[in-house]
C-alpha positions as CSV (number, residue, x, y, z in Angstrom):
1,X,0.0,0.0,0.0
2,X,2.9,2.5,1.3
3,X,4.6,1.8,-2.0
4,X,1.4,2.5,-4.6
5,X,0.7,5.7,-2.8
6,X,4.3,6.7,-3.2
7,X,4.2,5.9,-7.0
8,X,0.8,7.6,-7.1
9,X,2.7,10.6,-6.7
10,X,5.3,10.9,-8.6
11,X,4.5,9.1,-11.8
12,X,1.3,11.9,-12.1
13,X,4.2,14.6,-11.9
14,X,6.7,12.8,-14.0
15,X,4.3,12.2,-16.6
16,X,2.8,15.8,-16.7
17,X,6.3,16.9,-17.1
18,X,6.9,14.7,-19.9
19,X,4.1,15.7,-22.0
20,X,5.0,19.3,-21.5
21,X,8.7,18.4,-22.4
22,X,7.4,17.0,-25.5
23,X,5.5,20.4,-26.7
24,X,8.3,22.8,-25.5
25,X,12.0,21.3,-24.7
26,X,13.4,24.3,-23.2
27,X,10.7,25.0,-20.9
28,X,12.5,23.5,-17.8
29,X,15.2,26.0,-18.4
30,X,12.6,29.0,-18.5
31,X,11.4,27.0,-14.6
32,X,14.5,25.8,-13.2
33,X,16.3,29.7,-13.5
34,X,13.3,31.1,-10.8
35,X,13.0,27.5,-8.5
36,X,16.9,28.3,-8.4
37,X,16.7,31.3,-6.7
38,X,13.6,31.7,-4.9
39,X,11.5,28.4,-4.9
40,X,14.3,26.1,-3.5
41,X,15.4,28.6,-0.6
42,X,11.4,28.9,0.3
43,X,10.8,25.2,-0.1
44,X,13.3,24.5,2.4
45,X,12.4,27.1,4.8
46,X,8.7,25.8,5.0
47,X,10.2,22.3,5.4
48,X,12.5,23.2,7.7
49,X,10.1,24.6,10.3
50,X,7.6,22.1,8.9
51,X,9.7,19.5,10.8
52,X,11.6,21.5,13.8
53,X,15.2,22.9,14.1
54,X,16.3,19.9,16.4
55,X,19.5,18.3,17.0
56,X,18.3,15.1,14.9
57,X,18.3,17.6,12.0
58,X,22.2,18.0,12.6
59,X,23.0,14.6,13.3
60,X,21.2,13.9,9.8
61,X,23.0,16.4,7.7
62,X,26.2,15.2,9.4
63,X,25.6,11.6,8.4
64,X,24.7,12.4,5.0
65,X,28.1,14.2,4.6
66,X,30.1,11.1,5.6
67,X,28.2,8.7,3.7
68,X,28.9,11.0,0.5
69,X,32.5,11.9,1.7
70,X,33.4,7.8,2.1
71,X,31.8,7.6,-1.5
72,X,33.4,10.6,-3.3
73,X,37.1,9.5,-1.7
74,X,36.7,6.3,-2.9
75,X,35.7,7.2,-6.4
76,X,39.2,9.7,-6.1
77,X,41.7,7.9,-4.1
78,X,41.0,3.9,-4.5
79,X,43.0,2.9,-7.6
80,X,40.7,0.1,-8.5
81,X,37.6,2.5,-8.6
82,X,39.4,5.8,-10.1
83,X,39.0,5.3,-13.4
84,X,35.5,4.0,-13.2
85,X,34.0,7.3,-12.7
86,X,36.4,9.8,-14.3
87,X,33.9,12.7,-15.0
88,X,33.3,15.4,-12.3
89,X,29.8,15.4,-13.1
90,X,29.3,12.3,-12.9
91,X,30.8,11.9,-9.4
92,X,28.7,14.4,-8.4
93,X,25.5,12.7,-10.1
94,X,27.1,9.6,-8.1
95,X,27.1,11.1,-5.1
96,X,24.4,13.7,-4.6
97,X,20.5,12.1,-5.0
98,X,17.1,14.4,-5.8
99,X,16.5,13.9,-1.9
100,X,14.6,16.8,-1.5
101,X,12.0,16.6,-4.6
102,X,12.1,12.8,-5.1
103,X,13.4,11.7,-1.9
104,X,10.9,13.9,0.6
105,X,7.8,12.4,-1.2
106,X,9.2,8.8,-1.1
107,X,9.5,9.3,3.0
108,X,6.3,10.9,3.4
109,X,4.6,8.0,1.5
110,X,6.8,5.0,2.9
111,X,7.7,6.1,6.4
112,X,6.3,7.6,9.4
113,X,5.8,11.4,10.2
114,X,8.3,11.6,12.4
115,X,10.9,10.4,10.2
116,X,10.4,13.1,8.2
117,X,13.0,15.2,9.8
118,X,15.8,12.6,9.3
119,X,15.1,12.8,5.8
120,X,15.4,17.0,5.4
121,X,18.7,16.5,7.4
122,X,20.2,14.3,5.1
123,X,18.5,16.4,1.8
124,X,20.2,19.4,3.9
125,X,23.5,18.6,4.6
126,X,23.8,17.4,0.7
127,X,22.2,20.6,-0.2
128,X,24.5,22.6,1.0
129,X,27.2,20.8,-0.1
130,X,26.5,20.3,-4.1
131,X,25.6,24.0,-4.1
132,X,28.7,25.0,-2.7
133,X,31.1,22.7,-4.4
134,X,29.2,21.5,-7.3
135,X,29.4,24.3,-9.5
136,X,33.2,25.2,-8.5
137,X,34.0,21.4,-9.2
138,X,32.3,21.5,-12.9
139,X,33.7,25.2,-13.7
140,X,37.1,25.6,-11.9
141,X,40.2,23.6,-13.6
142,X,41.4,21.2,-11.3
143,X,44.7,22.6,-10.7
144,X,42.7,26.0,-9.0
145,X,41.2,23.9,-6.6
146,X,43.8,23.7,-4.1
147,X,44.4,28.0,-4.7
148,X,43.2,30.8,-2.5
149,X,40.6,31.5,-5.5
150,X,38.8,28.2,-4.6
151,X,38.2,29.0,-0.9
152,X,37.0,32.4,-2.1
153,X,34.7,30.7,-4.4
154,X,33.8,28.2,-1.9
155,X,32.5,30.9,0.2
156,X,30.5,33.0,-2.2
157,X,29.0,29.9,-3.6
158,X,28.3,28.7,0.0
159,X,25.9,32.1,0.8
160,X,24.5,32.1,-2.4
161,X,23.5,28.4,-1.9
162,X,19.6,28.0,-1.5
163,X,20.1,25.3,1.2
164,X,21.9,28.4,3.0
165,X,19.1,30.7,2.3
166,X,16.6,28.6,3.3
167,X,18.5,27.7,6.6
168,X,18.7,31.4,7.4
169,X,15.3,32.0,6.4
170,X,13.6,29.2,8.5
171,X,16.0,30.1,11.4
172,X,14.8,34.0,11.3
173,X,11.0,33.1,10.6
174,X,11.6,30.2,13.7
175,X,12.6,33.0,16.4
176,X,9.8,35.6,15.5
177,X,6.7,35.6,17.3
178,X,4.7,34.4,14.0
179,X,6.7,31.1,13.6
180,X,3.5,29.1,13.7
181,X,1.5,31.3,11.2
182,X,4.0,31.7,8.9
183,X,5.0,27.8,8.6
184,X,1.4,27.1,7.9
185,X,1.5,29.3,5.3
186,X,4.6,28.1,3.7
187,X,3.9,24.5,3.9
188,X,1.7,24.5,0.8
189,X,4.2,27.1,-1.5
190,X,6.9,24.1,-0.2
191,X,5.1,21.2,-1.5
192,X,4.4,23.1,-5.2
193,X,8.0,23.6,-5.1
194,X,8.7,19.6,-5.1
195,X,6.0,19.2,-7.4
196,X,7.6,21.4,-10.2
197,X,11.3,19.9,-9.5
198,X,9.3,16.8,-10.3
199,X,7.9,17.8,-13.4
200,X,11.3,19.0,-14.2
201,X,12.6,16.1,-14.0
202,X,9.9,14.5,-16.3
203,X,10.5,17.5,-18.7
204,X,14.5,16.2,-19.3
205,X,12.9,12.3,-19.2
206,X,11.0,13.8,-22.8
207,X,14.5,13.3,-24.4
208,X,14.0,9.4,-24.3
209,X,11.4,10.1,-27.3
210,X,14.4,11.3,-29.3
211,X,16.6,8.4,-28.6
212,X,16.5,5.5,-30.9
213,X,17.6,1.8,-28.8
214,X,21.6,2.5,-30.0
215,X,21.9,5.6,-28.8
216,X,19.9,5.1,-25.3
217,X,22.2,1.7,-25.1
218,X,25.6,3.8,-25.8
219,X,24.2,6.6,-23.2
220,X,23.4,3.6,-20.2
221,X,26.7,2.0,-20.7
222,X,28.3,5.9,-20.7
223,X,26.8,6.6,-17.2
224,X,26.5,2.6,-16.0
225,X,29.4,3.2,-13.3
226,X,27.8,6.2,-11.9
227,X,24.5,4.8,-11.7
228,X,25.6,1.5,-9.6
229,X,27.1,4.3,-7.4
230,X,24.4,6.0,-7.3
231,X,21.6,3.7,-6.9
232,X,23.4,0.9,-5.2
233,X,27.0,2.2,-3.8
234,X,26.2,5.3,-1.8
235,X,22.6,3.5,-0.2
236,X,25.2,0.4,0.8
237,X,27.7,3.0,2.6
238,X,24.7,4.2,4.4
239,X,23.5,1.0,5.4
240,X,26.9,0.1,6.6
241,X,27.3,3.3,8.9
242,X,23.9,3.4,10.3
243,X,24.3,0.2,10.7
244,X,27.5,0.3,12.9
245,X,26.5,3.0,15.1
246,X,23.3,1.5,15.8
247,X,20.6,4.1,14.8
248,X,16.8,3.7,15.6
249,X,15.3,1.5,12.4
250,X,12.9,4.5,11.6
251,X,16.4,7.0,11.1
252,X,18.0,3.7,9.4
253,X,15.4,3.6,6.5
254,X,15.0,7.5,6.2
255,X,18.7,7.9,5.4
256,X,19.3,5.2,3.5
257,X,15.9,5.9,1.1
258,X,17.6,9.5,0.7
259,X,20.9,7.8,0.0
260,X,19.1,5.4,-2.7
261,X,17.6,8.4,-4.2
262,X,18.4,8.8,-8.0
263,X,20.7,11.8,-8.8
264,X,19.7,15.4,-8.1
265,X,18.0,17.6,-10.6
266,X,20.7,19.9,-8.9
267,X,23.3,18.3,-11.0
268,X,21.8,18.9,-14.5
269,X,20.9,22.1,-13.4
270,X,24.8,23.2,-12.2
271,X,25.8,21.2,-15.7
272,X,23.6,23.8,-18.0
273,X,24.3,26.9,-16.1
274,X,27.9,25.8,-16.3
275,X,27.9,24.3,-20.0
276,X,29.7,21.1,-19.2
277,X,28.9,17.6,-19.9
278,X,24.7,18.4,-20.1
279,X,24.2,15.3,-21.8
280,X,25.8,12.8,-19.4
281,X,23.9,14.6,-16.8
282,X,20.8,14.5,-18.1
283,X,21.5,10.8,-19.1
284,X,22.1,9.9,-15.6
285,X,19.0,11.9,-14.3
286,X,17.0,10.3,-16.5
287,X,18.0,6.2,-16.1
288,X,18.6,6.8,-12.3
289,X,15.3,8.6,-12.1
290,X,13.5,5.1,-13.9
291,X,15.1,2.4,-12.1
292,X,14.7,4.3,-8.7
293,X,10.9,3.7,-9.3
294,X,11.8,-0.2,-8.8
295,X,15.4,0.2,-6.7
296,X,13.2,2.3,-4.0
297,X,10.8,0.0,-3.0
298,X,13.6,-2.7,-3.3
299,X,15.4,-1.1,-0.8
300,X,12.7,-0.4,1.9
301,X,11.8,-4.2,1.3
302,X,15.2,-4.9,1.9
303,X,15.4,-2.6,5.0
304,X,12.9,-4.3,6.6
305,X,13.6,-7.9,5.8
C-alpha cells in the first residue's frame, strides 16, 4: 500500500512533465532559472520549520556528509575504482540524489511522520554541499582547486546556496513571534516547489522520445558506473554506517531511502548553467530517475527484511 501511494505521486508529476517536455523542450530552463533562486530557498524554509530545528536535523545532515565523503574518496583515491567514474559530473550525479524533490515524497509516503525530519537532514547537509562545491567542481580547472581562488569561491557559492538561504530564512522566521503562522503558510508554497522539481525532472525524461535503442544503449553503458554508485554504492555506505552506530530502524530507512535516491535535478541544473557535460547529466538523471521507481521499493523491502 505505502509503496502504490508513493508511486501515485510521482508518476502523475513525472508524466505531466513529460508531455510538456514533448510540446516545449526548453521549458525546464525557462522553470529551473526562478526555483533556483527563490522556490528552493522557500521550499526548504517551509520544510524546515515544517519539521523542527532539532539536534536530529544535525545529526542527519552530518551523516549524509560522511556517507557521501566515504563515496566521493573512494571514487578519487582507491586505484581500483578511479577510473570508473572519471567525469566530475558524474561523481557528483554519483554522489548527490534528488532527496529533496524525489526523496521527501518517497518518506512521506513509505515512512512515518516523524521520520520526516531525518530525511530533510540528510537532503540538507547534501544541499548545502553540491551547491557549494558543485558548481566550483564543474567550472574551476582542477589545478585551481587547491588556490586561494577556490576558498574564495567556496565561500560565495556557499551564501548564495539555496540550502543556505533557506537555513537562514527558516532560522529568522523560527525566532519571530509568527513562527507558527507563517510555517502554515509556507507548507503549501513548499510542496508546489517539489512538485515542479518533479515535473522537471519529467520534462528532461522527454528526451528518451528522441533516442533511438543505440543511442539510449551507448548513453546507459556511458553513465553505467555512476548509476551503480548511485543507486546501489552510496545507499550500501549508508546501510553500513547506520548500521555500525546502531541508529533507531525509523532514522536507518529514512537515510538510507535519501541515499538510494536517484541523482539530483541539482546536478543537471549546475551542468547547464555551467555548460559542461549536459548530456551525461541528463543521461544519468533520466535512467537513475527510472530504475529508482523499482530500486526504491527494493530497498525499503530490503530494510525491513
Amino acid at each position: 500500500m505505502e509503496i502504490i501511494l508513493l508511486l501515485a505521486e510521482l508518476i502523475p508529476c513525472l508524466l505531466i512533465g513529460y508531455l510538456l517536455g514533448r510540446f516545449k523542450e526548453n521549458l525546464s530552463l525557462t522553470i529551473s532559472r526562478p526555483l533556483i533562486s527563490y522556490g528552493i530557498p522557500i521550499s526548504l524554509t517551509g520544510i524546515l520549520l515544517k519539521s523542527g530545528l532539532e539536534l536530529p536535523l544535525i545529526e542527519s545532515a552530518a551523516l549524509a556528509l560522511v556517507a557521501i565523503g566515504i563515496l566521493m574518496t573512494i571514487l578519487n583515491r582507491l586505484p581500483s575504482l578511479k577510473n570508473l567514474v572519471p567525469n566530475r559530473t558524474l561523481q557528483l550525479g554519483s554522489a548527490f540524489g534528488n532527496t529533496g524533490y524525489f526523496g521527501i515524497p518517497v518518506s512521506l509516503a513509505l515512512l512515518p511522520d516523524h521520520a520526516l525530519i531525518y530525511s530533510i537532514g540528510f537532503d540538507i547537509g547534501a544541499t548545502l554541499v553540491i551547491w557549494s562545491l558543485g558548481p566550483i567542481l564543474l567550472t574551476v580547472p582542477s589545478k585551481v582547486l587547491s588556490s586561494n581562488r577556490y576558498w574564495k569561491n567556496f565561500i560565495n557559492g556557499l551564501f548564495s546556496s539555496p540550502a543556505v538561504k533557506g537555513l537562514i530564512g527558516a532560522l529568522i522566521i523560527h525566532s519571530s513571534p509568527w513562527d507558527e503562522q507563517i510555517t502554515d503558510l509556507l507548507w503549501i508554497p513548499s510542496r508546489v516547489v517539489i512538485v515542479l522539481a518533479l515535473v522537471i525532472v519529467g520534462m528532461r525524461l522527454s528526451w528518451l522520445r528522441k533516442a533511438n535503442l543505440s543511442r539510449i544503449k551507448i548513453q546507459i553503458i556511458s553513465i553505467k558506473n555512476a548509476l551503480i554508485m548511485k543507486l546501489v554504492g552510496l545507499p550500501v555506505i549508508m546501510l553500513i554506517i547506520s548500521s555500525a552506530i546502531r541508529l533507531p530502524s525509523v532514522m536507518r530507512e529514512a537515510l538510507v531511502l535519501q541515499a538510494a535516491a536517484p541523482t539530483a535535478i541539482s546536478i543537471l541544473l549546475i551542468s547547464q548553467a555551467a555548460s559542461r557535460d549536459e548530456k551525461e547529466a541528463t543521461s544519468l538523471v533520466v535512467f537513475s530517475t527510472i530504475i529508482a521507481l523499482i530500486s526504491i521499493p527494493a530497498w525499503l523491502l530490503i530494510l525491513r527484511l
